[in-house]
Backbone as numpy.savetxt, mean C-alpha at the origin, in Angstrom:
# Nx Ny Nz CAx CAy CAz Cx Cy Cz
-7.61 -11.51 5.42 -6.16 -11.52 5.45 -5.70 -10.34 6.32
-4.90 -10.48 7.05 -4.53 -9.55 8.30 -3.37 -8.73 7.65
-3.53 -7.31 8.08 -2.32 -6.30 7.46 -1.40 -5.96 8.67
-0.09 -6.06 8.51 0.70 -5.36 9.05 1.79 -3.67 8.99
1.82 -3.00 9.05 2.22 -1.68 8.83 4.02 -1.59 9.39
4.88 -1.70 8.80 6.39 -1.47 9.18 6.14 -0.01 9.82
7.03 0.42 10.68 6.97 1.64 10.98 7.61 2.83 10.09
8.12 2.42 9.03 8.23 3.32 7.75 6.92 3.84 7.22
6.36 2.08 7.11 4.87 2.84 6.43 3.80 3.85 7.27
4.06 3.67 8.27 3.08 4.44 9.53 3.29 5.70 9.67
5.01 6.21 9.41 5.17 7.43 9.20 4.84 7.93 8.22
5.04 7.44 6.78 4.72 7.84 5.64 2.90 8.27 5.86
2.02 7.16 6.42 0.80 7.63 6.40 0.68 8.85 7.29
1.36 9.39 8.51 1.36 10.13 9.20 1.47 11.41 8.45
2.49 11.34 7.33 2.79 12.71 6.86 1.71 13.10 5.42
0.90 12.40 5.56 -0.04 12.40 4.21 -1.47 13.27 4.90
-1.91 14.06 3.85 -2.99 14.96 4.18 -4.41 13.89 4.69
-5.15 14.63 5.54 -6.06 13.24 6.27 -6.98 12.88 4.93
-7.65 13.56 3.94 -8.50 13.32 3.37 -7.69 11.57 1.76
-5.99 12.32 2.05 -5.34 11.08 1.26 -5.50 10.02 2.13
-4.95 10.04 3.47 -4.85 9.33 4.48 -5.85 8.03 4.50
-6.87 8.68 4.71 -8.33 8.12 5.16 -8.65 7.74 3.41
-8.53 7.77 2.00 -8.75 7.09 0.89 -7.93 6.00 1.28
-6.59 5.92 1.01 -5.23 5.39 0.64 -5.72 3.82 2.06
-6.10 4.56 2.85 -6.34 3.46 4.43 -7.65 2.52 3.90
-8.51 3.18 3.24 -9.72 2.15 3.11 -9.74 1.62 1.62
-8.80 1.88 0.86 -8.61 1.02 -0.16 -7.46 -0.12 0.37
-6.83 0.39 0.75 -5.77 -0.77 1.76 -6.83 -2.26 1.98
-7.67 -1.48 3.41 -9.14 -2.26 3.92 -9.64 -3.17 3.03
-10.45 -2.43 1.54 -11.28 -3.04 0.76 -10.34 -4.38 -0.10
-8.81 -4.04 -0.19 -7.59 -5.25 -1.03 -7.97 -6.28 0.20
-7.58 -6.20 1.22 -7.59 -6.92 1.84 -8.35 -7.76 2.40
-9.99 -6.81 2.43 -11.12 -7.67 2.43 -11.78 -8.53 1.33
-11.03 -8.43 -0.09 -11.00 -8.86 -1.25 -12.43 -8.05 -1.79
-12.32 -6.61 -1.40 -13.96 -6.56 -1.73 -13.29 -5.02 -3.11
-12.16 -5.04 -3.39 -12.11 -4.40 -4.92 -10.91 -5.39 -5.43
-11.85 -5.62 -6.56 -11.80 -6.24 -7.39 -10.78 -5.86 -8.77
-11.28 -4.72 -8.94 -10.68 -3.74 -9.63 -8.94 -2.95 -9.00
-8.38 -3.12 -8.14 -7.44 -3.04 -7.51 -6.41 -3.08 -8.53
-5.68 -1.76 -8.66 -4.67 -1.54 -9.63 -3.10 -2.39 -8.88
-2.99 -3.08 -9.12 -2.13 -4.12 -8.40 -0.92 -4.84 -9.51
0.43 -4.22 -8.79 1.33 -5.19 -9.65 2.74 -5.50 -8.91
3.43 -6.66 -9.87 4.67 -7.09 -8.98 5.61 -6.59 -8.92
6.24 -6.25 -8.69 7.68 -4.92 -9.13 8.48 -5.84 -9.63
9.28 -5.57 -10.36 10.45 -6.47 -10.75 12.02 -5.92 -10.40
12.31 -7.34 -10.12 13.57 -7.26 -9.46 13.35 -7.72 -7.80
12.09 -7.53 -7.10 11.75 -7.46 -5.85 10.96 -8.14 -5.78
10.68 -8.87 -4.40 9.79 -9.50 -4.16 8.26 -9.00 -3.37
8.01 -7.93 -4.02 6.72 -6.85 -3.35 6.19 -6.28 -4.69
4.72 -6.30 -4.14 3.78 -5.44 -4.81 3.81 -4.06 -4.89
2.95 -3.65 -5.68 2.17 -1.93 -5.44 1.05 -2.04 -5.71
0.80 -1.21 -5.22 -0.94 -0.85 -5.33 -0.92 0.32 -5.26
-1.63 0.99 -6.89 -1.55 2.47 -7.06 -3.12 2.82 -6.47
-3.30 4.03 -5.88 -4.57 4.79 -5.28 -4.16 5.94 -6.22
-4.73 6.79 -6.48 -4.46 7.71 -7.45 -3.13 8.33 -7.41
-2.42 9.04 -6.91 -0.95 9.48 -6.99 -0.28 9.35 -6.40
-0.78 8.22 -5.75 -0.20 7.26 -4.06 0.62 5.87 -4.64
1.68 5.35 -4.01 2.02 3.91 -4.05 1.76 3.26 -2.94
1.36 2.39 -2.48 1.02 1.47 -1.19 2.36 0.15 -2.08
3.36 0.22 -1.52 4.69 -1.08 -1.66 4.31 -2.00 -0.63
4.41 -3.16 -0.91 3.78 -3.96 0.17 4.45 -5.84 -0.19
4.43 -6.32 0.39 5.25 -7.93 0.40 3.69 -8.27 0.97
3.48 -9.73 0.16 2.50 -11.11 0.89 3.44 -12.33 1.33
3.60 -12.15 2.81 3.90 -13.17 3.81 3.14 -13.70 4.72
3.26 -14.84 3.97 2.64 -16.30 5.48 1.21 -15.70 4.99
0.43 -15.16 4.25 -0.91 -14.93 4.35 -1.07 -13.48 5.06
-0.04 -13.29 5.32 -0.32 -11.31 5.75 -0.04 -10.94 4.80
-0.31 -9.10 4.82 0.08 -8.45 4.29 0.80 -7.13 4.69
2.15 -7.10 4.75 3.17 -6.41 5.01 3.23 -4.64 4.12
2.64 -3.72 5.10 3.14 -2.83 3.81 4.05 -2.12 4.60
5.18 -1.68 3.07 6.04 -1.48 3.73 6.19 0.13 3.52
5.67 1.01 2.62 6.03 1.85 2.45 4.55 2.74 1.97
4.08 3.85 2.03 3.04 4.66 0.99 4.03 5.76 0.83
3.83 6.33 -1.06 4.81 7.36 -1.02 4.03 7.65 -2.37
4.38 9.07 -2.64 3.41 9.19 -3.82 4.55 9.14 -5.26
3.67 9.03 -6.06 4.46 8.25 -7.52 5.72 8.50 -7.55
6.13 10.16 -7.72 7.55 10.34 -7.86 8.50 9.72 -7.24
8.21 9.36 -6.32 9.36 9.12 -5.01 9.40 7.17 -4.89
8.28 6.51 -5.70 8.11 5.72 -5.05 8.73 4.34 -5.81
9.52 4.74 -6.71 10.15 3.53 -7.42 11.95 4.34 -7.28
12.48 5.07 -6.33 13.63 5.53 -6.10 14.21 4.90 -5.48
C-alpha cells in the first residue's frame, strides 16, 4: 500500500530529533508493509482518520483509494488539539 506525506506531515517529521525521525519513519514502513501486526492503531472519532501511536509520537493519517495519507506526526500532547 503506497504512503503519501501532506506537507504538514513532512515538516512535522523535519522538526523531530533524527533518532525519533528514523523510529516513527520505519514503523510508518512496517504498517504499511503489513509486517506489524501489533500496530497500536485507532479511529478517532468524530473524523474520518486514524492514529498510530509510536511511543510519544502520533502518526494522524486518512486511508484513501488504498493509500495512505498521513497527515500530521506530533507528539501526544499536541496531537488531539
Amino acid at each position: 500500500m503506497p504512503v503519501r506525506f501532506e506537507p504538514r506531515a513532512l515538516k512535522d517529521a523535519e522538526r523531530l530529533a533524527e533518532a525519533d525521525r528514523l523510529a516513527v519513519l520505519r514503523e510508518i514502513a512496517a504498517f504499511v508493509a503489513g509486517r506489524a501486526p501489533n500496530a497500536d492503531i485507532r479511529k478517532l472519532q468524530g473524523r474520518a482518520a486514524y492514529r498510530l501511536r509510536i511511543g510519544r509520537w502520533r502518526v494522524l493519517f486518512e486511508r484513501a483509494d488504498a493509500v495512505v495519507v498521513v497527515q500530521r506526526i506530533l507528539d501526544r500532547k499536541d496531537a488531539y488539539r
